[in-house]
LODREN-169790 format. One record per residue (C-alpha): x, y, z. Coordinates in pm, whole numbers, plus 50000, padded with zeros to 5 digits. Each point is the difference from the previous one (the first is absolute). Layout:
XYZ ...
//
This chain:
208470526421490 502885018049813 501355033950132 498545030049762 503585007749954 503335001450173 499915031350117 499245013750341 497275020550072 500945035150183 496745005650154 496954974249938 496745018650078 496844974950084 496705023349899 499605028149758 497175017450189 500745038050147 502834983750284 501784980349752 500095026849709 501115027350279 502884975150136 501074998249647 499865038349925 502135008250322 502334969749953 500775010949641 500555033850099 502514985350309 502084984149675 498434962350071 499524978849697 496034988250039 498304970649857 495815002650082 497524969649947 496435001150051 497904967949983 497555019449749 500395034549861 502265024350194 498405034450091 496874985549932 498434977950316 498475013750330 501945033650005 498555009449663 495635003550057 500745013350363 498725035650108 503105014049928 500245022150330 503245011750139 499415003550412 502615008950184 497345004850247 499314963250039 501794992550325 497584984050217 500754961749887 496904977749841 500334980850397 498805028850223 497534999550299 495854996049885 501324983349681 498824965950084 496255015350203 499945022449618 500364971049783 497254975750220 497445025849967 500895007549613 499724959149927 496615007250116 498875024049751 501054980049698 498645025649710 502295033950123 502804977550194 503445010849906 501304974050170 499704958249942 502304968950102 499954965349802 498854973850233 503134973450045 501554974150217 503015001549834 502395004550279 502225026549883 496555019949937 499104994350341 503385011050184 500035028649785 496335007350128 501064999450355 503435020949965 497875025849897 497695001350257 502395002050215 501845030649823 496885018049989 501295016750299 501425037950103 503454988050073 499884985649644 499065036249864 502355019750198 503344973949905 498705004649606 499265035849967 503765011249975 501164973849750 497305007449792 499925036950027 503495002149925 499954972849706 496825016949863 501645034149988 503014988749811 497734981549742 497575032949961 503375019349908 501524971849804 496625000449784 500775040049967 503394997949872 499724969549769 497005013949819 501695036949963 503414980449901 498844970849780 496715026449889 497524975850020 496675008949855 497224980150255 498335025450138 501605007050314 497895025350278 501545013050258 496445010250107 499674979350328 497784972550119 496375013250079 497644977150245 496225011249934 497874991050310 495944996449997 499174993350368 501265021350270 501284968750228 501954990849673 501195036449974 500995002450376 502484970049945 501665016949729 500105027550180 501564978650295 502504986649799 500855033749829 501555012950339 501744964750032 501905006449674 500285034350118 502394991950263 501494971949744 501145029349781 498084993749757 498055029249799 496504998050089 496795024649924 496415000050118 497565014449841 496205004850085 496954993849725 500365032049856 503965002449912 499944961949891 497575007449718 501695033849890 503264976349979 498134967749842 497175004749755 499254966849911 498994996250392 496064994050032 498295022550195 500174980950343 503104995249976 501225022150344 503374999450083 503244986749872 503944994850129 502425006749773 503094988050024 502775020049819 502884986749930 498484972849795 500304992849611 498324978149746 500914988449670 498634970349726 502104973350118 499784979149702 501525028849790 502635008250308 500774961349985 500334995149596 502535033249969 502064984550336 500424965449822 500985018749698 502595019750130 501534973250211 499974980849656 502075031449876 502195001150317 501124965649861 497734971750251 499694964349826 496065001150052 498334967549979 496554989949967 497944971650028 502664981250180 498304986550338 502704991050286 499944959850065 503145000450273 503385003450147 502944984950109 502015012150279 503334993150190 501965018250252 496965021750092 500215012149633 497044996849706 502314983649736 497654995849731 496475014349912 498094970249835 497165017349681 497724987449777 502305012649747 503134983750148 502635004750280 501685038050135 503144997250183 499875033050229 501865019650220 496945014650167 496334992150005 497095028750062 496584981150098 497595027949921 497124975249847 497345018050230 496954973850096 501504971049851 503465006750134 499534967650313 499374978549694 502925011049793 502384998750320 498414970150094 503784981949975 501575023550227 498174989350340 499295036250067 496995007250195 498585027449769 496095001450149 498705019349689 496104997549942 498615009849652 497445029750064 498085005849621 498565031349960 497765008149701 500315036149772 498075010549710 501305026749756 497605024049756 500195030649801 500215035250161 496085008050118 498705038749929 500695007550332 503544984450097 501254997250365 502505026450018 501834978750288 501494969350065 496834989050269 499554972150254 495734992750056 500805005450361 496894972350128 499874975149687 504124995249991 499885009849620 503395017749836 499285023049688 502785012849806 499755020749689 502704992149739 499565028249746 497474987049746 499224967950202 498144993750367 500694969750203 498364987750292 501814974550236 498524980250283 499794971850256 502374971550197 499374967649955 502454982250171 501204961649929 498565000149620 503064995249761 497435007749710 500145029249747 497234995749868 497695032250070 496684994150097 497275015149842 497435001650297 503165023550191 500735022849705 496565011349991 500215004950349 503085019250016 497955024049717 496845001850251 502135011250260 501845025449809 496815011649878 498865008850334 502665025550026 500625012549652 498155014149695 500134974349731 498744998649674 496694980450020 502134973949743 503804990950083 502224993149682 502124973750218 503294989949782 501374977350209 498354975750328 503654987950240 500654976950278 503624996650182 501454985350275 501595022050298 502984980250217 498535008950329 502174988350352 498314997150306 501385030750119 499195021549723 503795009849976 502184987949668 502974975850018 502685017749880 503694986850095 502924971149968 498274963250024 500914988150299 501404967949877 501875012149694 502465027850004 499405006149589 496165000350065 497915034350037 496404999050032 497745031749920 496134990549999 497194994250229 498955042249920 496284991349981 498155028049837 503085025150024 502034977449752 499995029249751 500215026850246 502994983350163 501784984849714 502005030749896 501275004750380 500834958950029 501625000249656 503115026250113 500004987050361 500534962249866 502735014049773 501665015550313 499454975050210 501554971149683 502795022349919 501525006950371 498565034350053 498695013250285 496185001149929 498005030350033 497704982850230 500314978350278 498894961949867 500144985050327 496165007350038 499134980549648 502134966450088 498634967549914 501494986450355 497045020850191 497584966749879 
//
């Protein structure tokens, strides 16, 4: 296959999701000449339909004690489950299975909460200056993340982990039946208590992710798309060449930031990248009467809502192992059940837009974010799971650091690929 030209790529970015936009927006700015290829449309895959929730609050990893006892008893209420696995022998499937069994542990939680508070907390600012900088119109809240709660054991739990964060640092309020409806109108009436976290934004990511791909355009990246990644060639721990569908890159550096397909794409490189796909579903509508004036988690049913000025999405379930993205009709109506048990809806929905995507989900819940072990010109940023949005703005300046010799503004020790 002939080279696409002679010259060198700078920078070769593999994904055009929220991580591989971001390491293009801070490697620009850090005077790094970018080329980004996407094996369909850049800005537009998994990132794009999610709930579009900024949480620096998520710090407690997706591997965490009562995960795997949760998920057994959810399987076995299949109508309101948030939760479902594809049933597999496929080896890698089945290793990744057990590696996160075993990480559902407390030592796992209390080794991940720093990396991901700090990493989190740079993103939530990064999101904050490049949207007053760049003055991107997606309608960005800084209004917080607000659980609702029907059942007082759920409630208690919240409550529970409300003092944990607490003592995290995060910024936390409670508040009883009465204050949660003054706060949240579109609450039913038995809804009776809430936790709010804070410091927590939201935005439409799809808008937030076409304006980023635009300006990186501007900032002078050689964005392509449709142009799937078939190989490389390596020498002297080095990736040489980048083999396309569209033809051959010699590079100076490679970013693998392809999210759930990224052991596929770096299939050459004999990295052991244990990435399982994770699709979750999301369905998008008009603005009801009565609008949520909060970003809102449906504290028992697992169900994100997130206003995005004249639209409403809804985003729910894991279903881990199942590479399709195709959404499934039986789960979007369920998602709307759910959300209906919570939330005053018009009696009829005017749904726009029905999503499925895949999350890269690691068996420790933590991303992989850091030099490939094998190849000194090799970073890899992926494996973010559901926080690939929330995250990507944080792991776009700290992979720019990290490529250009800088000392990073958080420690990436914690996010190696070497702890597999």
């Amino acid at each position: 296959m002939p080279k696409t030209d002679m010259l060198k790529r700078d920078v070769l970015i593999i994904g055009g999701g929220p991580v591989g936009l971001s390491c293009a927006y801070y490697l620009l700015k850090s005077g790094r000449q970018v080329t980004l290829l996407d094996a369909k449309e850049i800005g537009k895959g998994s990132g794009a339909g999610n709930a579009g929730h900024i949480v620096p609050s998520h710090v407690i990893p997706l591997a965490a004690p009562g995960v795997v006892t949760s998920a057994l008893k959810w399987m076995l209420d299949p109508v309101h489950s948030p939760f479902g696995m594809k049933i597999s022998l496929d080896p890698n499937y089945i290793a990744w299975l057990l590696k996160f069994v075993i990480a559902c542990s407390e030592a796992n939680v209390q080794r991940s909460i720093k990396p991901l508070n700090e990493l989190g907390q740079l993103s939530a600012k990064n999101f904050a200056q490049i949207i007053a900088e760049e003055k991107f119109d997606c309608a960005y809240q800084e209004m917080g993340l607000l659980h609702l709660f029907k059942t007082e054991k759920a409630f208690h739990e919240g409550q529970h982990e409300a003092e944990f964060m607490q003592k995290q640092g995060i910024p936390v309020s409670v508040y009883d039946k009465t204050r949660i409806h003054e706060i949240e109108p579109a609450a039913v009436n038995d809804v009776l208590g809430g936790v709010h976290f804070t410091g927590d934004a939201h935005l439409n990511p799809a808008v937030f992710l076409k304006l980023l791909s635009d300006r990186v355009r501007v900032m002078g990246a050689e964005m392509l798309e449709g142009t799937a990644v078939t190989g490389f060639e390596s020498a002297e721990g080095k990736v040489r060449v980048v083999r396309t569908s569209q033809g051959e890159f010699e590079v100076e550096h490679v970013i693998l930031a392809a999210g759930a397909l990224t052991p596929s794409v770096a299939r050459d490189l004999k990295l052991n990248i244990p990435i399982q796909p994770a699709r979750g579903y999301s369905m998008t509508m008009s603005a009801t009467k009565t609008m949520p004036s909060h970003a809102l988690i449906l504290g028992e049913r697992r169900v994100a809502v997130s206003p995005m000025g004249g639209l409403l999405r809804f985003t729910g379930r894991l279903e881990v192992g199942n590479y399709s993205m195709e959404p499934n009709p039986v789960w979007i109506q369920r998602i709307e059940n759910s959300s209906r048990e919570y939330l005053r809806l018009d009696e009829k929905l005017d749904v726009k837009e029905t999503w499925a995507g895949l999350r890269p989900t690691t068996p420790d819940g933590v991303p992989i974010i850091g030099r490939s072990p094998k190849h000194s010109n090799v970073i890899l940023a992926t494996g973010h799971a559901m926080l690939g949005l929330s995250l990507g703005p944080g792991t776009g300046q700290v992979v720019a650091e990290l490529l250009c010799g800088k000392e990073s503004r958080v420690n990436v020790n914690p996010f190696a690929v070497e702890r597999f």
